[in-house]
C-alpha positions in Angstrom: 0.0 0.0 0.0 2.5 2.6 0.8 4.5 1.4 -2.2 1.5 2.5 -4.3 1.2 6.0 -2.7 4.9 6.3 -3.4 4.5 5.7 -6.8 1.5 7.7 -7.3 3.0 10.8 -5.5 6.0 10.7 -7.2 4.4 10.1 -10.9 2.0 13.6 -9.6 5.0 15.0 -8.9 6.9 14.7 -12.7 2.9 15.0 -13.8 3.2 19.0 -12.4 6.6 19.5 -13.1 6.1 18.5 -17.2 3.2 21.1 -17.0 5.2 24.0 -15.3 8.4 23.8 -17.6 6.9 25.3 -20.9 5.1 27.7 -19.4 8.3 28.9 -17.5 10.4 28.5 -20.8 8.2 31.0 -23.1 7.9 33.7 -21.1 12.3 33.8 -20.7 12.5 33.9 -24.6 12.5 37.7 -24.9 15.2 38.2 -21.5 17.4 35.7 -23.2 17.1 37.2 -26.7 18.3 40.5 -24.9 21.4 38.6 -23.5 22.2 37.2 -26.0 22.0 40.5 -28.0 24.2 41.7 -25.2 26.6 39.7 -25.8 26.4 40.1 -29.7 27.4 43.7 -28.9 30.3 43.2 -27.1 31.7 40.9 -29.4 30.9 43.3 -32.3 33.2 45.4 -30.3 36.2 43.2 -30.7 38.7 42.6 -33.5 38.6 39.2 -35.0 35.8 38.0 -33.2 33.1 38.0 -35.7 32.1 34.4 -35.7 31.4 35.0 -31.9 29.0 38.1 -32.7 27.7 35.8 -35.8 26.8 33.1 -32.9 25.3 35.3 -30.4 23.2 36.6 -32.9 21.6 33.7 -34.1 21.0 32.5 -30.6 19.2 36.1 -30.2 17.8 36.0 -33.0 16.5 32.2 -32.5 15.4 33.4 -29.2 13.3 36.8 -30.5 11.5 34.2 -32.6 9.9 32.1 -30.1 9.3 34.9 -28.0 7.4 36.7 -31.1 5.5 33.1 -31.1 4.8 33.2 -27.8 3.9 36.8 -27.7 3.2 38.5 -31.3 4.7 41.7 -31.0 5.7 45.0 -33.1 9.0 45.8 -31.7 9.9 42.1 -31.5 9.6 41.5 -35.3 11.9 44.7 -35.8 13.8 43.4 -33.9 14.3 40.2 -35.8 14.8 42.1 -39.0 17.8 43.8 -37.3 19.6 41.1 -36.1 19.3 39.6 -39.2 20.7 42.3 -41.3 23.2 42.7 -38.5 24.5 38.9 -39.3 24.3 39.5 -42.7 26.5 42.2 -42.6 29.1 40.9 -40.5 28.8 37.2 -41.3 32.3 36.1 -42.8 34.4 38.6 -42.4 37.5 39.9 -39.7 37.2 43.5 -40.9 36.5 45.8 -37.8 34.9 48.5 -39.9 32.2 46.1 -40.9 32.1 44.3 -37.5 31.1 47.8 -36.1 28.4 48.4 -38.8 27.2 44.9 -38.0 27.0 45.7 -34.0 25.4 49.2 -34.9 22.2 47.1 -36.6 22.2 44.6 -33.3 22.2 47.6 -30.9 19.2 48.6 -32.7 17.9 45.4 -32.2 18.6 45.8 -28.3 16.5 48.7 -28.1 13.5 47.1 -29.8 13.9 43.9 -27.6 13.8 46.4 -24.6 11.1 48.1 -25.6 9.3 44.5 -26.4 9.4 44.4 -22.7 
């Protein structure tokens, strides 16, 4: 008997804990789409660390997306069209001058993230 309400409470217990996590995960989209954009920046900053921004950005912009799924959103979907255009620009290429313009696009993405908020 006491086997069984083991069982049961500890199958409840994974039960609510399945239906928690998702819930939890969508609404930290847009907070880690601004870290990682963070993050973007300050690589964007560096010399020769352009595959780093490139990385960072996707992640943001991977992030930004589920948070627009989550929550359809203006500023959001400028936001994705920034970080894009700020990959494309610097995706490839060493050259600081065109690491900075890249960075420039993602900060503008930053401030649409923030104002997402």
């Amino acid at each position: 008997m006491i086997t069984r309400i083991l069982r049961l409470a500890s199958s409840l217990a994974v039960a609510l804990a399945l239906m928690a996590g998702p819930a939890l995960a969508q609404t930290d989209h847009l907070a880690l789409a601004i870290s990682e954009t963070q993050k973007a920046i300050h690589y964007g900053a560096e010399v020769a660390h352009s595959s780093s921004f490139v990385q960072h950005t996707d992640n943001a912009i991977d992030h930004a997306m589920m948070a627009q799924k989550a929550n359809p959103n203006k500023h959001i979907k400028a936001a994705i069209a920034d970080l894009r255009r700020g990959k494309r620009i610097a995706d490839g290429t060493h050259w600081a001058s065109i690491l900075r313009r890249g960075a420039k696009q993602t900060q503008k993405a930053l401030k649409e993230l923030q104002a997402a908020q």
